[in-house]
VOBA-1610 file (N, C-alpha, C; in pm, whole numbers, padded with zeros to 5 digits, always signed):
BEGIN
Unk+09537+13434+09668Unk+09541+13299+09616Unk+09518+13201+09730Unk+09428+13100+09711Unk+09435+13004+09798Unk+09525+12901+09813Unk+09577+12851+09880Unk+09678+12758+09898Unk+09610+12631+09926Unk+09614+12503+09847Unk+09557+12352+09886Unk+09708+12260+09892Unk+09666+12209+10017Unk+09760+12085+10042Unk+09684+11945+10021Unk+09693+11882+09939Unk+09624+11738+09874Unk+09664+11669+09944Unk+09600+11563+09986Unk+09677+11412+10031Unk+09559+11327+10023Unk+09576+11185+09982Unk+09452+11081+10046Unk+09522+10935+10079Unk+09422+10909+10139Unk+09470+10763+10203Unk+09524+10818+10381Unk+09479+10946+10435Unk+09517+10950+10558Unk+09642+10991+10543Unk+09707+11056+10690Unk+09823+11104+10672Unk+09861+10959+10834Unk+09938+10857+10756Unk+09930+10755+10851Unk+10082+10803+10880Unk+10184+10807+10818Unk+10299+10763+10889Unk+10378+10858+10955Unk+10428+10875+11025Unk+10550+10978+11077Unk+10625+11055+10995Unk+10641+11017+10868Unk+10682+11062+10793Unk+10636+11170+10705Unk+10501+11090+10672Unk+10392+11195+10601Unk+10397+11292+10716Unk+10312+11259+10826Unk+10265+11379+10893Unk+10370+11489+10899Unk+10484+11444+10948Unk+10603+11574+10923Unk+10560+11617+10806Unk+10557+11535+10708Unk+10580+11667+10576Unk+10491+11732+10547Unk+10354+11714+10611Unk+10230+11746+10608Unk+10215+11902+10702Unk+10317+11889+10817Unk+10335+12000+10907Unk+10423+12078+10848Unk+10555+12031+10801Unk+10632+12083+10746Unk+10595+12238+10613Unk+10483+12159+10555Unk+10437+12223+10439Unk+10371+12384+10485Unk+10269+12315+10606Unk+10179+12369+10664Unk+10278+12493+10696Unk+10368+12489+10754Unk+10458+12584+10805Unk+10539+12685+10760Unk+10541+12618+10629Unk+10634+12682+10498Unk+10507+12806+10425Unk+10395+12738+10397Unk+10275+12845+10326Unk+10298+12900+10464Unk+10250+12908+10565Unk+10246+12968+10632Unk+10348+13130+10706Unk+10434+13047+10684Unk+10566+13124+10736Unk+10521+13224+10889Unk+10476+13090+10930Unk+10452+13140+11082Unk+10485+13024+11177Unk+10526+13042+11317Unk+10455+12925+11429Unk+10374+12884+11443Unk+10282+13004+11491Unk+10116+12992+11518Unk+10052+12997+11448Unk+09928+12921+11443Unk+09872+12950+11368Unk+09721+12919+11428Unk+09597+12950+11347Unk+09471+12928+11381Unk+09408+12774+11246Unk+09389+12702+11336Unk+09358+12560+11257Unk+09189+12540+11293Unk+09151+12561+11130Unk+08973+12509+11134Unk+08975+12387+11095Unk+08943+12291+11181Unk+08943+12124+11108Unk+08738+12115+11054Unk+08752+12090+10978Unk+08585+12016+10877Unk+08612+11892+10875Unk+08537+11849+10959Unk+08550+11695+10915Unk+08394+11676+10823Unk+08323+11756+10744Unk+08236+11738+10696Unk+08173+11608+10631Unk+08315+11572+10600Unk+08319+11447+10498Unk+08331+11312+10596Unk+08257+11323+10696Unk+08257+11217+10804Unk+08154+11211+10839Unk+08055+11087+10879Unk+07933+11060+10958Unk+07972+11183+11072Unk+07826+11278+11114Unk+07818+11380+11222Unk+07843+11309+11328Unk+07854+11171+11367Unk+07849+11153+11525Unk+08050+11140+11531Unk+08084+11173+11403Unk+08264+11159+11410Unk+08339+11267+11454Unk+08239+11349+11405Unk+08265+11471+11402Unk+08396+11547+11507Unk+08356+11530+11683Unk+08426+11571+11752Unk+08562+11481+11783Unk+08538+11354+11752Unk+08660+11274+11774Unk+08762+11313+11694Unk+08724+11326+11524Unk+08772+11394+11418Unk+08858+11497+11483Unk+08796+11573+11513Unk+08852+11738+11582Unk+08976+11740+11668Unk+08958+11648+11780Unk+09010+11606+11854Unk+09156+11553+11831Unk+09150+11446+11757Unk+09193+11365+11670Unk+09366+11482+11584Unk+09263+11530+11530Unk+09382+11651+11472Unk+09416+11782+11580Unk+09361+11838+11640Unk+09411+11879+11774Unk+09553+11844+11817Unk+09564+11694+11860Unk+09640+11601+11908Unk+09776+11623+11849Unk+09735+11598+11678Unk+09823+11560+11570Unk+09871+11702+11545Unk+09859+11810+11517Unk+09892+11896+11509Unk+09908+12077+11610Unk+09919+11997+11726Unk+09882+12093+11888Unk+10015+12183+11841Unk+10140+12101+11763Unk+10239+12231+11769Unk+10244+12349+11685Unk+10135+12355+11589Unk+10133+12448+11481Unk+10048+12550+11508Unk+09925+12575+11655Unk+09873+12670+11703Unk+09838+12647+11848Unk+09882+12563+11905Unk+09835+12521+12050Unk+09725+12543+12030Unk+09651+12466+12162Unk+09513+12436+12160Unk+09356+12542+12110Unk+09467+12673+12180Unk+09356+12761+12139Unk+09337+12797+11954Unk+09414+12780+11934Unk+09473+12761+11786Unk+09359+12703+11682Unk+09260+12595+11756Unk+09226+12504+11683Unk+09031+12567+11714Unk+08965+12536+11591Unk+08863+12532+11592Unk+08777+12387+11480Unk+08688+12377+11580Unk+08576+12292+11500Unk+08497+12310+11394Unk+08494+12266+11264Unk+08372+12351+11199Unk+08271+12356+11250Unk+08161+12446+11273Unk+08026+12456+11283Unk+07904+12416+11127Unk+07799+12340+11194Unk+07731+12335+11065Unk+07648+12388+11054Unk+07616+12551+11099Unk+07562+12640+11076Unk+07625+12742+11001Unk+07556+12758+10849Unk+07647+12837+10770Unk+07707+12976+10828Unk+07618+13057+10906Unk+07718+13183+10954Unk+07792+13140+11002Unk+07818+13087+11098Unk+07900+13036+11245Unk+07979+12972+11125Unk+07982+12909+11024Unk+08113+12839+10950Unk+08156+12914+10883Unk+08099+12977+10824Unk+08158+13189+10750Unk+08281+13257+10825Unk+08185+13293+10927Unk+08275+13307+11049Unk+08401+13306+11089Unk+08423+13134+11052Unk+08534+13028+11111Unk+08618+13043+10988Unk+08566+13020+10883Unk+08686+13057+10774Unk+08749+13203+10788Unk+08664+13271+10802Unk+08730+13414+10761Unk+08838+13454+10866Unk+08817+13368+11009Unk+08970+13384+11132Unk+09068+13272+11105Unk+09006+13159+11052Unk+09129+13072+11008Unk+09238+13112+10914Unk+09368+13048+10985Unk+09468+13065+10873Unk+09448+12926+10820Unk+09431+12797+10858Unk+09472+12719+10805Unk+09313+12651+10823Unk+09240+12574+10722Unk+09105+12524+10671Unk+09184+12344+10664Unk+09139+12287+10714Unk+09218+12179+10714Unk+09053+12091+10692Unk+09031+12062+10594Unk+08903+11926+10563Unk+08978+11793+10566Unk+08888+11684+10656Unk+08881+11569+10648Unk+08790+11497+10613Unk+08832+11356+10613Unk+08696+11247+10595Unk+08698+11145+10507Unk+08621+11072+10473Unk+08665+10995+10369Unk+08543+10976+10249Unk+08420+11072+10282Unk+08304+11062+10184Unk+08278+11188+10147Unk+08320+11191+10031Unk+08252+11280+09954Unk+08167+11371+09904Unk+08074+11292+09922Unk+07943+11309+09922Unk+07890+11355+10019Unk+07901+11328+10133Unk+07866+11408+10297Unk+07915+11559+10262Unk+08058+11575+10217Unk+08160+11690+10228Unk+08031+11828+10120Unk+08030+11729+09987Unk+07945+11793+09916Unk+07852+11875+09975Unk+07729+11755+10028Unk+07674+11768+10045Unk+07605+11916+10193Unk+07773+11917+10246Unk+07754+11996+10365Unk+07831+12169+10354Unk+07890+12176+10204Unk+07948+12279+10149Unk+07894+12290+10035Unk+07769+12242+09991Unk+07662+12309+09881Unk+07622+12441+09899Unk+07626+12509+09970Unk+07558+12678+10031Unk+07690+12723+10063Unk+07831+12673+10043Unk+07922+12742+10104Unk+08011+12777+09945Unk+07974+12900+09969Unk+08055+12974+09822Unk+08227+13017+09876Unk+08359+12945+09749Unk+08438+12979+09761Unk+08493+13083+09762Unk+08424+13186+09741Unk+08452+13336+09768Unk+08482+13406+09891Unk+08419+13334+10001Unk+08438+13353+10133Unk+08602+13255+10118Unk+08706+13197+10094Unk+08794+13179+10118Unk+08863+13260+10084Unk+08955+13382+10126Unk+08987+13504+10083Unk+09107+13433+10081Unk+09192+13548+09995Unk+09307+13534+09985Unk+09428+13480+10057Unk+09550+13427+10068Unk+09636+13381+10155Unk+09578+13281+10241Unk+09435+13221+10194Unk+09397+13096+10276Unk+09506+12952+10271Unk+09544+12872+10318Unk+09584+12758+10357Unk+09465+12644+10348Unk+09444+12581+10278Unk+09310+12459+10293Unk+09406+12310+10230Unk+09381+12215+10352Unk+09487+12118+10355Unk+09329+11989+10308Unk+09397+11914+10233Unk+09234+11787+10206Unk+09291+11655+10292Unk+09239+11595+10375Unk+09353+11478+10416Unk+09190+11358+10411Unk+09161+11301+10299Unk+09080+11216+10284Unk+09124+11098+10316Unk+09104+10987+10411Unk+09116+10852+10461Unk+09031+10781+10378Unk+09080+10674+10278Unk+08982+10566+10243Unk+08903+10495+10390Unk+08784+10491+10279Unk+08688+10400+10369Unk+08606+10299+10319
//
């Protein structure tokens, strides 16, 4: 079963974000973990700040090595799901996200996946 954690409007406050980690930790029932951030749903030049960005925000749930970038080369993003525990998409357009997971079949999200949505209005 896949596991989705919903949120929109950004995870702005101290509060959210705890419960946002909190959650993360609970599906999980681990420390560590391996975090794929997609910022698909973001203009490409956001892309690494994006990454970065959640890195920062969430360094205690896999330390650094923990964390990967999506790639927008479909193997290389195949790849990245199938070692991730936790699929974490951002962004705030839609339509980009669509548009960049049209060739990406949910079947490759195997079982006991974690996929968190944290969409920021824009």
């Amino acid at each position: 079963m896949i596991k989705l954690i919903l949120t929109g409007g950004g995870v702005g406050s101290a509060t959210q974000e705890k419960k946002m980690k909190e959650e993360i930790k609970r599906l999980l029932r681990q420390d560590k973990a391996s975090l794929l951030v997609v910022p698909f749903a973001r203009r490409k030049e956001e892309w690494k700040d994006t990454y970065y960005k959640y890195m920062d925000r969430y360094a205690d749930l896999g330390g650094s090595s923990g964390f990967m970038c999506a790639d927008e080369q479909k193997d290389v993003f195949l790849t990245q799901i199938k070692k991730a525990d936790i699929i974490f998409f951002s962004g705030g357009n839609e339509e980009l996200l669509k548009e960049m997971m049209k060739d990406i079949p949910f079947t490759n999200f195997e079982k006991n996946k974690s996929c968190c949505f944290n969409f920021e209005r824009r």
